[in-house]
Structure formats: structure tokens, C-alpha cells
C-alpha positions in Angstrom: -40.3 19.3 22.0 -39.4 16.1 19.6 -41.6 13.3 20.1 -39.8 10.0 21.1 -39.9 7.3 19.1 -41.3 3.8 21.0 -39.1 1.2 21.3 -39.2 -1.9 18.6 -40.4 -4.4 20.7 -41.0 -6.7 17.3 -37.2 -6.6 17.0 -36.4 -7.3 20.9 -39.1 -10.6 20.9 -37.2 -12.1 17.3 -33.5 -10.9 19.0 -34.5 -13.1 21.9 -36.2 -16.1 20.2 -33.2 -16.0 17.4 -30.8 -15.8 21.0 -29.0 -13.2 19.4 -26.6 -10.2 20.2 -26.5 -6.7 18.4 -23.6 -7.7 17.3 -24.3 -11.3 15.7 -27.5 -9.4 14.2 -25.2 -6.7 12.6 -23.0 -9.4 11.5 -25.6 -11.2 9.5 -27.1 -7.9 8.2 -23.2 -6.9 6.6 -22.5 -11.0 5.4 -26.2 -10.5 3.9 -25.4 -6.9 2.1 -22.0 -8.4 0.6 -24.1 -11.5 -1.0 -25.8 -8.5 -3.3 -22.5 -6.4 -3.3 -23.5 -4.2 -0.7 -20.3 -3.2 1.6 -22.3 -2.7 4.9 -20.2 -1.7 8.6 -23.4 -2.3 11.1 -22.2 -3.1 14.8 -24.1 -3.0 18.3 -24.8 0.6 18.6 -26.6 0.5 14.5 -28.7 -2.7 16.2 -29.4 -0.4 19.6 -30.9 2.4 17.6 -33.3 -0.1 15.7 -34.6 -1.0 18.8 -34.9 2.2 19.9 -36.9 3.2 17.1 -34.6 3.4 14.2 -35.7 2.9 10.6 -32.9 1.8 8.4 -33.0 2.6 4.8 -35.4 0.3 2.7 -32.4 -2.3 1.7 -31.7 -3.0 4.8 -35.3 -3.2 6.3 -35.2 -6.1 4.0 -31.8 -7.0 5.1 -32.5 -7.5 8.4 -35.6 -9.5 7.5 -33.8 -12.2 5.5 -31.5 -12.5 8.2 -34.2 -13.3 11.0 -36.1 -15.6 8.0 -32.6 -17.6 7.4 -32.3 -17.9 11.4 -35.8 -19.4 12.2 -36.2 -21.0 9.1 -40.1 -19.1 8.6 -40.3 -16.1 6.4 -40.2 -12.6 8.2 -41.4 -9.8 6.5 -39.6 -6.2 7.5 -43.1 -5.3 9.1 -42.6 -8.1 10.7 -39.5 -7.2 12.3 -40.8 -3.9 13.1 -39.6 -1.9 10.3 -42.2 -1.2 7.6 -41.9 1.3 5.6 -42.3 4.7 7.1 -45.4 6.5 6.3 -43.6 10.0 6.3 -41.2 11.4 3.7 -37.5 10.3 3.7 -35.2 13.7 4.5 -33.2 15.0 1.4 -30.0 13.8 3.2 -30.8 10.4 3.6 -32.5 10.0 -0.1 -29.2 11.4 -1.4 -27.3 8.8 0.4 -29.6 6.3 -0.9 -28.3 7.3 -4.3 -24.9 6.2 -3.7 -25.9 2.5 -3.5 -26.5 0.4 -6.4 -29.7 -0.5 -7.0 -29.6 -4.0 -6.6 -32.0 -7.1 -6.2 -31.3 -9.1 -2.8 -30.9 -12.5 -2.3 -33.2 -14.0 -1.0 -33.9 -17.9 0.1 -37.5 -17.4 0.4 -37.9 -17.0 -3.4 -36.5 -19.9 -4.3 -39.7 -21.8 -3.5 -41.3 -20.0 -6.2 -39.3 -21.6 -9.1 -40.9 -23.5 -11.7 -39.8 -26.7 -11.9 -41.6 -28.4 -14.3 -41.8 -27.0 -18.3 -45.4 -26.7 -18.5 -45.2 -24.5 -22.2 -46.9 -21.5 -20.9 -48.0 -19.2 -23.5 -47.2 -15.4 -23.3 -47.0 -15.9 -19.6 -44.2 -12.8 -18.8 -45.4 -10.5 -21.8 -45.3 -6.9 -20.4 -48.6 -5.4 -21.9 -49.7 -6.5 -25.6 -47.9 -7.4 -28.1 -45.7 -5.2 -30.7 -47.1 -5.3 -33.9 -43.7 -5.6 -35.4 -43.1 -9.9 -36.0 -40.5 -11.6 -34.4 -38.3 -13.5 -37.4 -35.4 -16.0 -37.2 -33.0 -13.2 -37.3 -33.9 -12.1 -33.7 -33.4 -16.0 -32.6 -30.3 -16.0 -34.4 -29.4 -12.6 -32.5 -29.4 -13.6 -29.2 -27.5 -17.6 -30.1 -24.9 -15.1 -31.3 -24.5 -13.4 -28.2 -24.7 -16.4 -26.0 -21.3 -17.4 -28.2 -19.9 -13.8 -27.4 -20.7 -14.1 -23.9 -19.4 -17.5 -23.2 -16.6 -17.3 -24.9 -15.6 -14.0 -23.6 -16.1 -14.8 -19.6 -13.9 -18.2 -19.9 -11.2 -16.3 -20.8 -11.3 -13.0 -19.5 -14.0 -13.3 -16.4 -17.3 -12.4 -16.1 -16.2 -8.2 -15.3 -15.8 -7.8 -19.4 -19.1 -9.5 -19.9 -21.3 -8.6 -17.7 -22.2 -4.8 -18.2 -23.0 -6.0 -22.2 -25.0 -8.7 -20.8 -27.1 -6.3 -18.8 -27.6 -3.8 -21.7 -28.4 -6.5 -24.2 -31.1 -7.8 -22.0 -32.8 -5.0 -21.2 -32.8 -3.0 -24.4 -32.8 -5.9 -26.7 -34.0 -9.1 -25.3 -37.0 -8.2 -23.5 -38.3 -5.6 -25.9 -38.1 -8.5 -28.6 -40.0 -11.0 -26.1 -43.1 -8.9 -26.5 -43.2 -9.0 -30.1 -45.4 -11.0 -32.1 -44.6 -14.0 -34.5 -45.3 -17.5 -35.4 -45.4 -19.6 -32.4 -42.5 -21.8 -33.5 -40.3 -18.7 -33.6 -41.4 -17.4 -30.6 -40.0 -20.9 -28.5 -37.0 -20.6 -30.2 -36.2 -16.8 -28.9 -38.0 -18.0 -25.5 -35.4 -20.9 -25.2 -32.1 -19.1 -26.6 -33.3 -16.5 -24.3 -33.3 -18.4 -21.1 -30.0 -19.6 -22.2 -28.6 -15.8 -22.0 -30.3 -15.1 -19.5 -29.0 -17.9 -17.5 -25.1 -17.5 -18.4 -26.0 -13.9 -17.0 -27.0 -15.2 -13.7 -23.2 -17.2 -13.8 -21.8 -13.7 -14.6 -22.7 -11.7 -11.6 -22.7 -14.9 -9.7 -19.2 -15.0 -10.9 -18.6 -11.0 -10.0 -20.1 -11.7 -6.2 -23.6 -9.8 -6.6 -25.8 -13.0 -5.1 -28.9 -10.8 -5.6 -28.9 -10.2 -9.0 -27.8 -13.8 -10.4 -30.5 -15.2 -8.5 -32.9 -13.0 -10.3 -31.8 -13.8 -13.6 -31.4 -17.5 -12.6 -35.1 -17.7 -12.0 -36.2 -15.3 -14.6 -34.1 -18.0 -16.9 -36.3 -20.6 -15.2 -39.6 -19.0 -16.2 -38.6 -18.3 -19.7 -37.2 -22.0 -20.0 -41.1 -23.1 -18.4 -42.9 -21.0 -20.6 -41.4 -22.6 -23.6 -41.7 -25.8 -22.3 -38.0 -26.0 -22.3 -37.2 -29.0 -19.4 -33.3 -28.8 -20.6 -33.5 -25.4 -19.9 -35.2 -25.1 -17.2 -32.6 -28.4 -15.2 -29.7 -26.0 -16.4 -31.8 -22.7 -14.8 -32.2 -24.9 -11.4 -28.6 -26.3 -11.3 -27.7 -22.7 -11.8 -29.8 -21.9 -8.6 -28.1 -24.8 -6.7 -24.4 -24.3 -7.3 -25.1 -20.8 -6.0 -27.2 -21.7 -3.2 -24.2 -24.4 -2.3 -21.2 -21.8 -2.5 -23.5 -20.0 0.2 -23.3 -22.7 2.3 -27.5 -23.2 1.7 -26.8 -27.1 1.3 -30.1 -28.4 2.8 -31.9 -25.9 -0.4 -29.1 -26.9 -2.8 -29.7 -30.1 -2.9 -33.9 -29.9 -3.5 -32.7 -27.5 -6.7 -30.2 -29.7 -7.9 -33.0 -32.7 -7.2 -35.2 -30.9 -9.1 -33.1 -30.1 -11.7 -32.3 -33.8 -12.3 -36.1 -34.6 -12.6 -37.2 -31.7 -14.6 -37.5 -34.4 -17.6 -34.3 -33.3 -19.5 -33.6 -35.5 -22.2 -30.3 -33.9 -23.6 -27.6 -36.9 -23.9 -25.4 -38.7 -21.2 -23.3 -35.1 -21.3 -26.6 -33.3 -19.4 -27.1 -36.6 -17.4 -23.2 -36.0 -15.7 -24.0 -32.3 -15.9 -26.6 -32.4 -13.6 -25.8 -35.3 -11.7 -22.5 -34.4 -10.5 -23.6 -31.2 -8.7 -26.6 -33.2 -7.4 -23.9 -36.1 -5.9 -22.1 -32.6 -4.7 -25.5 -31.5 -2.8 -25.6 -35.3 -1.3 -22.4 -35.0 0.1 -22.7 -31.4 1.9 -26.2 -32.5 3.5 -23.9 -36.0 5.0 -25.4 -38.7 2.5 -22.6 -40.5 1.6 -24.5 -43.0 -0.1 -26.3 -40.6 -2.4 -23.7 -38.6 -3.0 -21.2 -41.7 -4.2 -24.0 -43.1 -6.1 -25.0 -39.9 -8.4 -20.9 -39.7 -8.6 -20.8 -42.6 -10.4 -23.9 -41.9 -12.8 -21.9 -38.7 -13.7 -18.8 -40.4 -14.3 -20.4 -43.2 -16.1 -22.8 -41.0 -18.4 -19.5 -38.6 -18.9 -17.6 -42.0 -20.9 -20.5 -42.3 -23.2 -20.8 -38.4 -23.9 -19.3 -37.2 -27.0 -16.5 -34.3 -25.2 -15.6 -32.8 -28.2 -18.9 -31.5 -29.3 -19.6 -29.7 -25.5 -22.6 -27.3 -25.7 -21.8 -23.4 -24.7 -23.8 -23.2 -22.0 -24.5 -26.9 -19.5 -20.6 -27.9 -21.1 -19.5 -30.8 -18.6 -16.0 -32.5 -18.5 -13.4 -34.9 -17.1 -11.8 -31.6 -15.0 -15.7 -30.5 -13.9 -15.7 -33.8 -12.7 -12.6 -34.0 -11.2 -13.5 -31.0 -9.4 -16.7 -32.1 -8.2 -15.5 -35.4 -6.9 -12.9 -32.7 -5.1 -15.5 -30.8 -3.2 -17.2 -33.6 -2.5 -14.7 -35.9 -1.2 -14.1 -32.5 1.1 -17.5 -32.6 2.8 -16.8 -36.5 3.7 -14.0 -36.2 5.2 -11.6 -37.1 2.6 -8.9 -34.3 2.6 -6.3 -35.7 0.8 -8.7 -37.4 -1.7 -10.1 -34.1 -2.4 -6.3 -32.7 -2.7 -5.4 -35.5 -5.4 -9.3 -34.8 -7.0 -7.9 -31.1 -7.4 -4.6 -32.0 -8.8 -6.3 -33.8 -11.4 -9.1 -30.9 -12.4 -6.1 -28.7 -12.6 -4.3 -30.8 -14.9 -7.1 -31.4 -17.1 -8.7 -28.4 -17.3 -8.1 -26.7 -20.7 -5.7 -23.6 -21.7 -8.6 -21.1 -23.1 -10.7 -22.2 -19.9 -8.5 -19.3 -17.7 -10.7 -18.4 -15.4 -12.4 -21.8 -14.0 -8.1 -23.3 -14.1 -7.5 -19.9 -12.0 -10.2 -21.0 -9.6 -9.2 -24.7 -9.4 -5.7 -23.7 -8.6 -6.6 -21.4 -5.5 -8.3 -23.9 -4.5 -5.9 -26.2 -4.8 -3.5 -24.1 -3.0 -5.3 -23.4 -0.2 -5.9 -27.1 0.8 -2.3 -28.0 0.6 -1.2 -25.3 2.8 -4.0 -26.6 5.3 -2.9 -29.7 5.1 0.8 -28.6 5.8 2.7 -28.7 2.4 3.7 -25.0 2.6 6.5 -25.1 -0.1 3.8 -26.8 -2.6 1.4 -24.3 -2.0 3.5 -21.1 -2.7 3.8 -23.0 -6.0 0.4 -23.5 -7.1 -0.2 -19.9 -5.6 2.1 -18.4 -8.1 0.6 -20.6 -10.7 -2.6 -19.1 -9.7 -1.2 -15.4 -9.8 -0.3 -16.1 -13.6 -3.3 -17.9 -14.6 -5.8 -15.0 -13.2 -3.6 -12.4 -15.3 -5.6 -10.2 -16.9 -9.0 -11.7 -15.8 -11.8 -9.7 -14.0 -13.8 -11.9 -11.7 -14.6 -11.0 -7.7 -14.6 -14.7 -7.0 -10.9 -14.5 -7.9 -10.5 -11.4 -6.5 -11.6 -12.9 -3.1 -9.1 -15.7 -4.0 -6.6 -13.1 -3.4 -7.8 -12.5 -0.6 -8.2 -15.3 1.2 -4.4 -16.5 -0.5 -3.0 -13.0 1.9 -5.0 -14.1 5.0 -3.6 -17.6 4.5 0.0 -16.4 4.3 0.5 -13.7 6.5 1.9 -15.9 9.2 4.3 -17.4 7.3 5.6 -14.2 6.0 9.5 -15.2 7.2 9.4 -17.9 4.4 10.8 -16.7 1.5 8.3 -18.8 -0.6 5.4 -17.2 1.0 7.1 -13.6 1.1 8.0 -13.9 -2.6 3.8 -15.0 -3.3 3.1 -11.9 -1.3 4.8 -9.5 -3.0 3.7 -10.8 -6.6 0.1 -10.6 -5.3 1.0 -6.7 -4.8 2.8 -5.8 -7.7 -0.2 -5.4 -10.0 -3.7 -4.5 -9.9 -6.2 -7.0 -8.9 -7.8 -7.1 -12.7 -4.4 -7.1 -13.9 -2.7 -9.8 -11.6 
């Protein structure tokens, strides 16, 4: 005879407290998965079997966890929930269809409390084990500035699916192999500080292809390179990183304290970081409802941006009129300002340049989507199909979900012959190759 399992009554007590159904729990559990590119299908009878007993798989132990944590703002551990990890062995079937998933860090708000953010210079701080006794040189620091130029060049114009996979590799065969190595100390703050900088324009690539999880990690692994070095430029640009991703996951209250903290971290590089930081900080005002705030760190940004020198932008932290058109966009947006934030976009559009494809692509669904919510159907279509030509050729999810959402917009105006012709150009090529 098989032994029952008892009932979770961990999960039944949070389920009650959180006042939710199986379903809003499975809900939260698949919108959590596809923040770490996990495609996830839970519903009410995956939820019933938890409390009946059921151990899920170890991602979504963790999952579920995060869920209740976001809910009642207080950490929850999965043993907590009642799902620690099971003392006896997995069966073969369900570690085989463990194998199928990426491996893949989660992302988690929790963690973001344990971000530096102050550059206190540690020394040797994330060394795995002793040092090499081979010497690090300038040619390793001149290495990875090389790459940075690669990289950034390369996901501007082509998205971050071209760059990514090469990021990934160079990091951990090359990077973090040469951060163990020994050398002066001035050599080593150089490769510290160009390494944060790779490592943070890695954390915008997979932000860029959707997987929340891992750009967080590398975000905050950017943070503590940049703190170990005493790097305060890097380490604003590592926070900022952390609180435009935090924002586009609708996180505003933790955005804002990150993009706070990135605009105190003691940066000191020119008027250009001053509107760089600034302007996503007046974004994190505005999304948490202080106008004030919000207007006023505008204005800094826009200020600092006239005495910046535009033509000499840095690769990574670049910051320009159509960045802050488009911030003032989204911004406008959360105070009410529709048809401020339509003109804002108009104008980011417009002045965003040629070889910048991908950011243009994303500007223009944008753009598109609030004029066809604000009723101009016929100008929509338009930028759509501007849209469509400008992603050509460029592999990013975020404008892959652009697609998306440009379909689901559509589809009930699919007797106008604008819409219908969108439509069908959306369909007529791959979604890489649009």
C-alpha cells in the first residue's frame, strides 16, 4: 500500500493570507518563469496537487517562493512554502525532464538588497581560490575594451540574439579565468573596471532577449566588480542597469531606490553621466506618482545633456537628445500626459540615429501602440510598418514581443485594409528576419 502524502498546510495558511486562488497562484508562478525564459502552463489542478502534497521541480519550488515574497512584500523561502527540497532521490523520468530546461538564474527582488552601492575598492574580494601565477598585463585590459566595442556595436545594430552567446563564452572562459590572475595592482583595476563594463552590457543583452534572471545576475556581478575596484561610475551604471530592468517589470517602488542609488554612488563622469542617470531616476519619480521629483530630475537631465559634449558618447552609459526624448515619453505616460508622451515619442523617433536599429525599432512600437490607443488607427498602421522595416534583420525578444503585442492590438480591426496589410507583412517573414 502507497503511503499518502500530508497535505501542505504551509501553502493553504500563505494561499489564504496572500487571498489567493489556484489559479492566480499558477498565474504568478508562469508570469514569474517567463521573467527567466521559462515557458511555464501551471493552472488550478498543478496548485491542488501542491497542496496535496506535490513537490514541483526545484525551479519552481523557488518559483512559487518569489511569488508569495513579491505578494506580502517579506521574503519566503520554498521551505517556507512547504516545499523544501525532498530528502529522497528524484525518479529518472522526472530528472530527464529536468534536462530539457535551461539552466537558468531566477529573478529575484529579494537580491537586490544585497547590491553594493557604494565603491569601497575591495581587494581580491571575488577571486575564486589563489591566484594564477601567470601576470595579468595590459594586453588582457586591452582584450576585454576590445570586446566591449564588439559587443556594443554589434547589439545596436543587429540585437542582443548575435551577441549574446559570445558574450557568455567570453566571460566564462576568458574573463573570469583572467580575474584570478596575478599582476600589479594598477593593472588589475583596470581589467576589474573594463570588466564590470562587459559584464554590465551583458546583463542589457539577455535583458534585451527577455531572460530577467540572468541579466540581473550579471547586473549585480557588474556591481561588485565595479565596488571592488572602487569604480563609483561603474558601479551608478551597474545600478541604473538594475533599475531600468526592475521598472520594465513594473517593480517601480525598487526602481526608484536603484536608480536613487545610482545617482549618489559619487560618480564624477561629466554632465553626459549626470543626464544618464538622472533621467531614469526622474522616470522612477514619475512611476512611484511624484510629479515634483520626477519634473525636477527631468530638467537636471536635460540641462546637464546641453553642456555634454554628444559627439564623443562613451560605449557603454551613451546618453542623448532621443534617450531623453524617450524618457520624458514614459514619463509624461505615468502622469497622465498621453498625448505629451505621444509628441515625446515622435520626437525620440526622429532623433534617434540610423546605426542605432534596434532602440529606433523599439521607440517606434512604442510609438505605434499609443496612437492606436489613443484612436489614430491610420497613423498607427504607418509607424507599425515603419517598425516592421526597422526590426529587419535584428534578433531581440523585446521586439519579438513587440510583434506580438502589435497582432493582439490589431486583430480587431482586421477589416481595415491598413491594419490587414500590417498583418500580413508581420507574417511574411520570420520573426529574426522581419
Amino acid at each position: 500500500m502507497i503511503a499518502s502524502r500530508p497535505e501542505n498546510s504551509l501553502l493553504r495558511a500563505l494561499l489564504r493570507e496572500a487571498m489567493w486562488s489556484g489559479d492566480a497562484l499558477a498565474s504568478a508562478v508562469n508570469a514569474l518563469g517567463a521573467e527567466s525564459g521559462l515557458t511555464l502552463r501551471y493552472r488550478r489542478p498543478s496548485v491542488a496537487q501542491w497542496l496535496g502534497g506535490s513537490i514541483p521541480r526545484a525551479e519552481v519550488r523557488v518559483l512559487v517562493a518569489e511569488a508569495f515574497s513579491r505578494r506580502l512584500g517579506r521574503e519566503i523561502s520554498p521551505a517556507n512554502v512547504g516545499m523544501a527540497a525532498p530528502r529522497a532521490a528524484r525518479s529518472a523520468s522526472e530528472c530527464e525532464s529536468q534536462q530539457t530546461l535551461p539552466a537558468s538564474p531566477l529573478y529575484r527582488l529579494a537580491t537586490l538588497g544585497d547590491t553594493p552601492t557604494k565603491a569601497e575598492g575591495r581587494s581580491r574580494s571575488l577571486m575564486l581560490g589563489p591566484a594564477l601565477p601567470n601576470r595579468l598585463s595590459k594586453h588582457h585590459v586591452t582584450a576585454v575594451r576590445d570586446m566591449v566595442t564588439l559587443l556594443s556595436r554589434t547589439e545596436q545594430t543587429t540585437g542582443a540574439g548575435t551577441a549574446r552567446q559570445a558574450f557568455t563564452s567570453y566571460i566564462d572562459t576568458i574573463v573570469l579565468p583572467w580575474l584570478k590572475l596575478s599582476g600589479r595592482p594598477a593593472i588589475r583595476h583596470e581589467l576589474l573596471t573594463e570588466s564590470a563594463g562587459l559584464i554590465y552590457l551583458g546583463g542589457f543583452l539577455y535583458f534585451d532577449d527577455d531572460l530577467q534572471g540572468p541579466a540581473q545576475h550579471y547586473y549585480q556581478l557588474s556591481a561588485s566588480l565595479a565596488d571592488e575596484a572602487g569604480d563609483a561610475c561603474g558601479l551608478a551604471l551597474a545600478l541604473r542597469g538594475l533599475s531600468v530592468q526592475a521598472w520594465s517589470l513594473g517593480h517601480y517602488r525598487q526602481a526608484y531606490r536603484l536608480a536613487e542609488a545610482g545617482a549618489s554612488s559619487g560618480c564624477h563622469g561629466g554632465p553626459g553621466m549626470v543626464a544618464f542617470l538622472n533621467g531614469q531616476l526622474a522616470l522612477c519619480a514619475a512611476a512611484t506618482g511624484d510629479r515634483k521629483a520626477a519634473l525636477e530630475h527631468l530638467a537636471l537631465a536635460d540641462l546637464s545633456l546641453s553642456r555634454a559634449d554628444t559627439t564623443k558618447a562613451p560605449l557603454i552609459g551613451a546618453y542623448n537628445r532621443a534617450s531623453l526624448a524617450h524618457h520624458r515619453a514614459s514619463l509624461t505616460r505615468h502622469l497622465g500626459d498621453s498625448a505629451g508622451a505621444l509628441a515625446a515619442l515622435k520626437e525620440a523617433s526622429q532623433l534617434r540615429p540610423a546605426h542605432e536599429a534596434r532602440p529606433r525599432a523599439l521607440i517606434l512600437a512604442r510609438r505605434a501602440e499609443l496612437e492606436l490607443e489613443l484612436g489614430y488607427l491610420e497613423a498607427a498602421c504607418g509607424t507599425w510598418q515603419a517598425f516592421l522595416t526597422a526590426r529587419r534583420g535584428i534578433r531581440s525578444r523585446r521586439l519579438d514581443r513587440a510583434v506580438t503585442t502589435m497582432r493582439a492590438c490589431l486583430s480587431p480591426y482586421q477589416h481595415n485594409l491598413g491594419a490587414r496589410a500590417v498583418l500580413a507583412a508581420s507574417r511574411s517573414s520570420p520573426p529574426d528576419a522581419v
